[in-house]
C-alpha positions as CSV (number, residue, x, y, z in Angstrom):
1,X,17.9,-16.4,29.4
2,X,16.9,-13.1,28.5
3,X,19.6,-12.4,26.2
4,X,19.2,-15.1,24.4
5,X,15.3,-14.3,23.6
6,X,16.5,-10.5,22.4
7,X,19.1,-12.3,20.5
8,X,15.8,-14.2,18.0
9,X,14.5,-10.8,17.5
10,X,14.1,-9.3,14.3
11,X,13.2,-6.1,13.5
12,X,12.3,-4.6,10.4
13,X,10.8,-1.5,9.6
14,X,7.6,-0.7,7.8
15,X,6.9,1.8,5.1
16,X,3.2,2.6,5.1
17,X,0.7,4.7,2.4
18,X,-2.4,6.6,3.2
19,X,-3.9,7.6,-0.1
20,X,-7.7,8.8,0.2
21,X,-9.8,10.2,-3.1
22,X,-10.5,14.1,-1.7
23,X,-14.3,14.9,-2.5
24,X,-15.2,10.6,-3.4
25,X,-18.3,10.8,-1.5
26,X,-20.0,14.2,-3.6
27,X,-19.6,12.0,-6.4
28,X,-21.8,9.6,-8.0
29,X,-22.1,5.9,-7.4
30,X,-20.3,5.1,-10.9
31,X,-18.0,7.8,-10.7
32,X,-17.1,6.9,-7.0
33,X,-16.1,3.0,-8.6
34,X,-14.3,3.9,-11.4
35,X,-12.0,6.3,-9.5
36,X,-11.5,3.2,-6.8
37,X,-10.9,1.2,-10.4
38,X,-8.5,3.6,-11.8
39,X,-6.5,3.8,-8.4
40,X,-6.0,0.8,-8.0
41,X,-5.0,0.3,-11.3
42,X,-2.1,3.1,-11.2
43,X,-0.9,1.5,-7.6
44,X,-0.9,-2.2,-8.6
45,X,1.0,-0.9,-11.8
46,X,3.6,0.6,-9.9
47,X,7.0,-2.0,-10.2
48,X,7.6,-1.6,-6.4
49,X,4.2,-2.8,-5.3
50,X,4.6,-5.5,-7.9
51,X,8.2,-6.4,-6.3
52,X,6.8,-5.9,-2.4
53,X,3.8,-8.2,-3.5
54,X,5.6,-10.8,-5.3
55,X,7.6,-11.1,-2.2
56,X,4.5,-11.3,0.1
57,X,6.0,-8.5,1.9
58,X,2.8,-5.8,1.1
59,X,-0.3,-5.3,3.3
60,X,-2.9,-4.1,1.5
61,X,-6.3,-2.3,3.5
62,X,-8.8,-0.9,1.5
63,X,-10.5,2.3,3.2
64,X,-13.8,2.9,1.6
65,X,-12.5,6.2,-0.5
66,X,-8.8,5.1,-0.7
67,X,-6.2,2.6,0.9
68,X,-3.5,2.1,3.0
69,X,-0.3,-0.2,1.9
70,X,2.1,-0.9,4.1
71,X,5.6,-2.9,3.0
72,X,8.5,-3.9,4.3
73,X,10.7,-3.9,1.7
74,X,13.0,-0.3,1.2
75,X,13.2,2.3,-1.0
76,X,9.6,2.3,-1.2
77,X,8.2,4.8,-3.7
78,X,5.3,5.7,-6.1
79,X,5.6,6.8,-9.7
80,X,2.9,7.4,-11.9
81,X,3.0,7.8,-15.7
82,X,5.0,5.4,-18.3
């Protein structure tokens, strides 16, 4: 029955992160990798990427000059720094 089937649904809903490095590809080769290096660094460090990956609730697409995360887990938010 059809109300049964909408009944198993479950929806959640998805935060999602666009970050792009402005000006990567007028930089050099080495340059260019060790701000995709240092990014990645800062965003793995962050405790709510640790928590939404732990949980395997993170989607992680790298983008060439950047990435996009995508998580399902609320609350979602980037801090930089100590």
């Amino acid at each position: 029955m059809p109300g049964e089937e909408m009944t198993k649904l479950r929806l959640e809903i998805a935060h999602v992160l666009f970050i792009d490095i402005v000006g990567y590809s007028k930089l050099l080769i080495n340059q260019q990798s060790e701000l995709l290096r240092e990014l990645n660094e800062i965003v793995s460090g962050t405790s709510r990427f640790r928590e939404a990956d732990a949980q395997g609730k993170l989607i992680r697409l790298p983008t060439g000059d950047g990435m996009a995360i995508q998580t399902f887990i609320c609350g979602w938010e980037f801090t930089a720094g100590p």
